[in-house]
N, C-alpha and C positions, 0 to 999 in steps of 0.2 A: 357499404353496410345498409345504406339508406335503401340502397335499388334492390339488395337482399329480404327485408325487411318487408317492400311491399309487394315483391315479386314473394314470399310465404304467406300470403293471403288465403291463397286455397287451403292449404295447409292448415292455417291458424281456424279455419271456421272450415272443417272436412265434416264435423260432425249438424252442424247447420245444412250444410251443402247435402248429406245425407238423410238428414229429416225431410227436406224440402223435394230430394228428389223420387224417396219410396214412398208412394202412395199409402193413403190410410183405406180401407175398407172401403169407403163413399164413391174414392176416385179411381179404384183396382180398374175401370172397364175404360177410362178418359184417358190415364197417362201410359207407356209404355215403359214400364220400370226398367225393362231388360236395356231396352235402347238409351233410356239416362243414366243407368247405372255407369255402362260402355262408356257414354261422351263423357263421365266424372272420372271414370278411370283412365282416358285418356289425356284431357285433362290436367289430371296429376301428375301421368305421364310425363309429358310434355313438358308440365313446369320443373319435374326432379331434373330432368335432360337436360334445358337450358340454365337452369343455376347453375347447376355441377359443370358444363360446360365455361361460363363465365368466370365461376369461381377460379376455375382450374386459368383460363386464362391469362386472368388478374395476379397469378400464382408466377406462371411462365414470363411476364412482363416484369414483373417487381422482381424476380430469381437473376432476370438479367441487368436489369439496373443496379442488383445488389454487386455479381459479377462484376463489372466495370468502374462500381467504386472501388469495388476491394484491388482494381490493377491498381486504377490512378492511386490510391492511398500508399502502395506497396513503394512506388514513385516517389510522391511525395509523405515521407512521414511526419512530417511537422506540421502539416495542414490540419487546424484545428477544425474550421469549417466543414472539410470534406469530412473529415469524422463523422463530425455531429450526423452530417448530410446520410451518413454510409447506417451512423445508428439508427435513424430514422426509418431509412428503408429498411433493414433489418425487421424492425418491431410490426411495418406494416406488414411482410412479408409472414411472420408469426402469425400477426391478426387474420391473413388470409386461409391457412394453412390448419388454424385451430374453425376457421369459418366450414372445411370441410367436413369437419368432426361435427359442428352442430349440422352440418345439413344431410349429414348420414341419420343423426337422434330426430330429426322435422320428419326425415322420408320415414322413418320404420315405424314412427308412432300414429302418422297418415295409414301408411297400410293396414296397422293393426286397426285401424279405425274403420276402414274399409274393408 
């Protein structure tokens, strides 16, 4: 969540990032808005790609740790421990899973920003 957090940086200041990169009147002839606009959008790009990538990963990783409690558990039913262990991954695996829901509301509120 933490590497979430500061990997939507772009995201969080899009609208900074775009004051700073359209030029005001004085600077129309110094900066090339067309070409910064591009490397902002790509950018964005780039970081919606590699989160939802991650995300998605973190997702595939914990889906199979949950998987393998849920044998050994079937195994052993009395194992209080592995429970607990089995709840745990469960709830991160929610946490991940509701983390793509927010990074679908980050990306689409970016765009419209953009």
């Amino acid at each position: 969540q933490e590497l979430l957090r500061v990997m939507r940086t772009i995201d969080d200041r899009i609208v900074h990032e775009l004051n700073t990169t359209i030029p005001t009147a004085s600077f129309v002839g110094k900066i090339d808005a067309g070409q910064t606009c591009k490397e902002l959008y790509q950018s964005l790009t780039d970081a919606h790609t590699s989160r939802e990538r991650i995300i998605k990963n973190c997702i595939a990783q914990t889906s199979s740790v949950v998987k393998a409690l849920r044998e050994e558990r079937e195994k052993a039913q009395d194992d209080v421990a592995l429970l607990k262990q089995l709840r745990k991954e469960q709830t991160k695996l929610k946490l991940m899973q509701s983390e793509l829901n927010v990074e679908e509301v980050v990306n689409d509120r970016s765009w419209k920003v953009l």
